[in-house]
C-alpha positions as CSV (number, residue, x, y, z in Angstrom):
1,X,17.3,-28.3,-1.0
2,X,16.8,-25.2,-2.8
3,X,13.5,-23.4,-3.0
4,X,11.7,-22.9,-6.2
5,X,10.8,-19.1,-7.9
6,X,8.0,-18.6,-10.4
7,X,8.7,-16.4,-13.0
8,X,5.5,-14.7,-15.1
9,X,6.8,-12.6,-17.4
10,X,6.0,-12.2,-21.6
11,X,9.3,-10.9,-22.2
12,X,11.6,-13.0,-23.0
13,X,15.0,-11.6,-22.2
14,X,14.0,-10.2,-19.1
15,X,13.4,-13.9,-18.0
16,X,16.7,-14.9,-18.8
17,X,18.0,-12.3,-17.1
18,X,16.5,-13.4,-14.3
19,X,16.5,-16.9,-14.4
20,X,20.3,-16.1,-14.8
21,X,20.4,-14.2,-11.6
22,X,18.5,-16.6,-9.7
23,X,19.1,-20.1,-10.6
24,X,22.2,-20.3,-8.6
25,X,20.0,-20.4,-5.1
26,X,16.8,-21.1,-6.5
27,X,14.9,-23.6,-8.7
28,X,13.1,-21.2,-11.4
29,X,10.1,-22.1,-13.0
30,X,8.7,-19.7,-16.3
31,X,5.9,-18.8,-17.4
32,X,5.2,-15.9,-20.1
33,X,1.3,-15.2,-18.9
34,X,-1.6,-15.6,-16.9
35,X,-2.8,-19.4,-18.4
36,X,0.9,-20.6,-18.7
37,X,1.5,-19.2,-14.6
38,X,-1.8,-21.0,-14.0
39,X,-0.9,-24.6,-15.5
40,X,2.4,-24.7,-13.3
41,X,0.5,-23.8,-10.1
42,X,0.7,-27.9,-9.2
43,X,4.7,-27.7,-9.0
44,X,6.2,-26.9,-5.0
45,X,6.7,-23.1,-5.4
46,X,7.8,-20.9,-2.7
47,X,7.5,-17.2,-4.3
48,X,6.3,-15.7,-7.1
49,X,7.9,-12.7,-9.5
50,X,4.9,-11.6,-11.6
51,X,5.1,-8.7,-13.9
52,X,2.2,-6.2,-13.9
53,X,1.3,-6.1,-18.0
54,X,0.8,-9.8,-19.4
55,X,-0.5,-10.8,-22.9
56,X,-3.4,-12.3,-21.5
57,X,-3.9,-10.7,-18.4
58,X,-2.0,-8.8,-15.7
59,X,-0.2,-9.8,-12.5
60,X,-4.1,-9.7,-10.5
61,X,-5.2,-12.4,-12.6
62,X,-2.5,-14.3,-11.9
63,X,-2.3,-13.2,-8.1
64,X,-6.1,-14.2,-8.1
65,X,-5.2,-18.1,-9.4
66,X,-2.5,-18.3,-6.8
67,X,-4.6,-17.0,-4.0
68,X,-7.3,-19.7,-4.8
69,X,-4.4,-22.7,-4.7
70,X,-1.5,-21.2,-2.2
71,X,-3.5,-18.4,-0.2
72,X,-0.2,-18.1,1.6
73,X,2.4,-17.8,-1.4
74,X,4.8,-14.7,-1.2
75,X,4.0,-12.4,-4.5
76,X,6.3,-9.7,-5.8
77,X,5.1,-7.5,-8.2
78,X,7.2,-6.2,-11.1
79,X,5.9,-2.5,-12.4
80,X,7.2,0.0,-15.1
81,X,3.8,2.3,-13.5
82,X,4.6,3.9,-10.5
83,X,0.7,4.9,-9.9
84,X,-0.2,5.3,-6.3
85,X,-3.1,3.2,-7.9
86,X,-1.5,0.4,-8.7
87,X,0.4,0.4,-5.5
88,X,-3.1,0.1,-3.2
89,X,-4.7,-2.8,-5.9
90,X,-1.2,-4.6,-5.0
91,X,-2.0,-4.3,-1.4
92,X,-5.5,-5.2,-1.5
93,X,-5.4,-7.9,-3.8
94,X,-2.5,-9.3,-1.7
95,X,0.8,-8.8,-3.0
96,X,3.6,-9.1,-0.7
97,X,6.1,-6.5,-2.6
98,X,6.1,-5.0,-5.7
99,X,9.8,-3.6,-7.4
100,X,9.9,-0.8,-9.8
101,X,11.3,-1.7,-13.6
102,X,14.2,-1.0,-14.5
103,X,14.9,-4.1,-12.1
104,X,17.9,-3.6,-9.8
105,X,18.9,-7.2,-9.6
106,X,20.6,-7.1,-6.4
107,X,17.8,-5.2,-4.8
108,X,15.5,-8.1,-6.2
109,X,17.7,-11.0,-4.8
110,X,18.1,-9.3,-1.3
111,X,13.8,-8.5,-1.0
112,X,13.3,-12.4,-2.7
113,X,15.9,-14.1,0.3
114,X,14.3,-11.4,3.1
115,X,11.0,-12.8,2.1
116,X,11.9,-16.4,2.2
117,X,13.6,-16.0,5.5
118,X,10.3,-14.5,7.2
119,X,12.5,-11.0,7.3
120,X,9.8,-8.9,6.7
121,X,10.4,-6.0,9.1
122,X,13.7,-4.0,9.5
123,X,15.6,-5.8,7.5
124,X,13.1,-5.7,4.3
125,X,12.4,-1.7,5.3
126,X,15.8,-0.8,5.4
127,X,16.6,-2.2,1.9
128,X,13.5,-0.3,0.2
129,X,15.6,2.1,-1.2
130,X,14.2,3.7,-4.1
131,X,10.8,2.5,-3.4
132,X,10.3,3.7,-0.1
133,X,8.5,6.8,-1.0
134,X,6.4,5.0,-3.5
135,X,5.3,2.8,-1.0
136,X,4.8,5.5,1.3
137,X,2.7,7.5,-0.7
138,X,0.8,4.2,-1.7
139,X,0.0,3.9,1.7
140,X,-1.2,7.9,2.2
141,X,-3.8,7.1,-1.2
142,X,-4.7,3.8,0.7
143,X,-5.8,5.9,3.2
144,X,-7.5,8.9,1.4
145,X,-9.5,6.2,-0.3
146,X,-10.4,4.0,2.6
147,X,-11.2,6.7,5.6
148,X,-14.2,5.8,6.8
149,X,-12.9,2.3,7.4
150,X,-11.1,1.5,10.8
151,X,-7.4,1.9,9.6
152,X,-4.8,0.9,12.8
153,X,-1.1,1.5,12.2
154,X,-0.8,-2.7,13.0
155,X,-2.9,-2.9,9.6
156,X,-0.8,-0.5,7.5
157,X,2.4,-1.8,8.8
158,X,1.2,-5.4,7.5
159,X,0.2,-4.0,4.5
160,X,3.8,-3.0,3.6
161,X,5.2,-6.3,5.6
162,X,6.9,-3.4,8.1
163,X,8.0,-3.5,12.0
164,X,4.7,-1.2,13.0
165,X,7.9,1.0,14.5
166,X,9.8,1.3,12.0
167,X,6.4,1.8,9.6
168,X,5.3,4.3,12.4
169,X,9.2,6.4,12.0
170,X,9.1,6.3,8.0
171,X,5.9,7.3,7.9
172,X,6.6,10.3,10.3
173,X,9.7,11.0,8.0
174,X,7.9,10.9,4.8
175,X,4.6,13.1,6.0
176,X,5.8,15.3,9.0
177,X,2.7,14.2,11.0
178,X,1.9,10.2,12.7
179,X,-0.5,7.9,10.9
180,X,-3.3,9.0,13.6
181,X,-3.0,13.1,12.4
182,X,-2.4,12.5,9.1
183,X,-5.9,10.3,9.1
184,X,-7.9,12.8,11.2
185,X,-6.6,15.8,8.7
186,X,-8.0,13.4,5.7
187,X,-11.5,12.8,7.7
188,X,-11.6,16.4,8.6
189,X,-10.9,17.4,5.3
190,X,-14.0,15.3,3.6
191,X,-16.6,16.3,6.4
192,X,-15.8,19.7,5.7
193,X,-16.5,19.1,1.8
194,X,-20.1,16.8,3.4
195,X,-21.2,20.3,5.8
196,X,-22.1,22.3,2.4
197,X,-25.2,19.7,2.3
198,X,-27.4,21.4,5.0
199,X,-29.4,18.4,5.2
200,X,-26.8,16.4,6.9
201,X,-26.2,16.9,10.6
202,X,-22.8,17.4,11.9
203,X,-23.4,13.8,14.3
204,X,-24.2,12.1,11.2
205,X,-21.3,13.8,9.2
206,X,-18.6,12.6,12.3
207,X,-19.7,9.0,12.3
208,X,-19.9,9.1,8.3
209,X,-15.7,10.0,7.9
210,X,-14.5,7.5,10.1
211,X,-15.1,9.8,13.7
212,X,-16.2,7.5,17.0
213,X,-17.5,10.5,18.3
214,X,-18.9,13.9,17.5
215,X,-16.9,15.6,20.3
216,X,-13.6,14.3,18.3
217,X,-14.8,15.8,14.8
218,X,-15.4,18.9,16.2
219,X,-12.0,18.9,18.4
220,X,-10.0,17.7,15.1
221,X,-11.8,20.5,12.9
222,X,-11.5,23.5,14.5
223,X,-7.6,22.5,14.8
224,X,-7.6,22.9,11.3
225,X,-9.9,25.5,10.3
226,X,-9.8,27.6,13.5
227,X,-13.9,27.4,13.5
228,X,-16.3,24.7,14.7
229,X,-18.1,22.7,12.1
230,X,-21.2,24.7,13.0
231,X,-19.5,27.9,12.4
232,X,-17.5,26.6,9.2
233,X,-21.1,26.0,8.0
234,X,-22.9,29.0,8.5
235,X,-20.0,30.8,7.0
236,X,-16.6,28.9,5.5
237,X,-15.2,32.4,4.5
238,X,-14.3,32.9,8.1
239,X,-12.1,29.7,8.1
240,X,-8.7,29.8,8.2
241,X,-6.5,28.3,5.4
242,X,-6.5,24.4,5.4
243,X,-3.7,23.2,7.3
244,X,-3.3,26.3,9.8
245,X,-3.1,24.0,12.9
246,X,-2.4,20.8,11.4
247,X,0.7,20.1,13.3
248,X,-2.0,20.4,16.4
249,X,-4.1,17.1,15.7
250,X,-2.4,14.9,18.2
C-alpha cells in the first residue's frame, strides 16, 4: 500500500513537478496554502512537503495545524532563505528537515524514503550534501541564542535527526572545536560582555551563562583571555585577543 505525501505549496508548477516525481511511490495529496493544508489534515498522511512563503500564511502555521492533529507527522521544509533564522524556528517549531530551493529532486526523494524508513541517522547525514553546513551553522545560532539553557549533544543531534556520533564528527569538522568548547567559548564570550556591569558578581554572572559552577567559568575564561574574570574586570586591556587559547577549553 503506498504511503501518502502532502504537498503545501501556492505555486503551481512546482507541485506538478513534484507530484510528478513522487506519485510513482507515493499517494500525493495538494494543497496551495495554510486553510487548504488544514482542510485535508483528516486524510491518512505520512509526511508533509510544506514550502516556507504561503499566500495565507507560512510553513509554521501550517506546521502548527499539524502538530495539533498528528504531533508525530514527519515535516520537510521547502526554503528559497537560507537564514540561520529560519533554520532554528524550523527546529523549534518542529520540523523534521528543511531542503534548500532550487529543489534537487533526487536529493528530496532520497531525505522523503530515509524518513519514512525511520533512517534518520547516517544514512540521512550522509546524503545532506549541500545543506550540511546550513544545518550546521543553524545549529551554532541555536546555540548562541539558547546558552544559558542546558544544551546536551543527545538534544542537538535530535534536533538535526543525526547519529549523536556522526552529529558529534560533523560538527568537529565544520567548527574545529566539540559541541562542549564551542558552548563554553559562547558562555565565556557573553559573561565577559555581563563583567562591565560592576554590580553583578562573578557567582551570579557563572550561573547566569549557562556555568554549574563558578570554579568552571573562571577555568573556561582565563583559557580564553589569559586573565581571570576578576582581573578581566578591573582592567580588560590586559586581556589577550579573544580566542588566544580557545583550542584549550576541553
Amino acid at each position: 500500500m503506498k504511503r501518502s505525501v502532502l504537498i503545501v505549496e501556492d505555486d503551481a508548477s512546482v507541485r506538478d513537478i513534484l507530484r510528478s516525481a513522487l506519485e510513482r511511490e507515493y499517494n500525493v495529496l495538494e494543497a496551495s496554502g495554510c486553510s487548504e493544508a488544514a482542510s485535508l489534515l483528516g486524510n491518512p498522511i505520512d509526511i508533509a512537503l510544506i514550502d516556507y512563503i504561503l499566500p495565507d500564511g507560512n510553513a509554521f502555521d501550517v506546521l502548527k495545524a499539524i502538530r495539533k492533529v498528528k504531533p508525530e507527522l514527519p515535516i520537510i521544509v521547502m526554503t528559497a532563505y537560507s537564514t540561520e533564522g529560519l533554520v532554528i524556528r524550523a527546529l523549534r517549531a518542529g520540523a523534521t528537515e528543511y531542503v534548500k530551493k532550487p529543489l534537487v529532486l533526487a536529493h528530496l526523494r532520497k531525505m522523503i524514503s530515509n524518513i519514512l524508513e525511520g533512517k534518520k541517522e547516517d544514512e540521512l547525514a550522509e546524503n545532506l550534501g549541500y545543506g550540511e553546513d546550513f544545518i550546521l551553522d543553524g545549529i551554532a545560532a541555536f546555540m548562541e541564542d539558547n546558552y544559558s539553557d542546558d544544551i546536551t549533544l543527545d538534544q542537538l543531534a535530535e534536533k538535526v535527526c543525526m547519529n549523536k556520533y556522526k552529529f558529534s564528527k560533523v560538527f568537529n569538522e565544520r567548527f574545529g572545536q566539540n559541541i562542549r568548547a564551542y558552548l563554553a567559548r559562547i558562555r565565556v564570550k557573553k559573561g565577559a560582555e555581563l563583567l562591565k556591569n560592576r554590580d553583578l558578581r562573578i557567582a551570579d554572572i557563572a550561573f547566569s551563562v549557562g556555568f554549574g559552577s563558578v570554579e568552571h567559568f573562571i577555568r573556561s575564561f582565563e583559557k580564553i583571555y589569559g586573565v581571570t574574570p576578576k582581573e578581566y574586570r578591573i582592567n580588560p586591556t590586559k586581556a589577550c585577543q579573544e580566542g588566544c587559547h580557545l583550542w584549550d577549553l576541553d
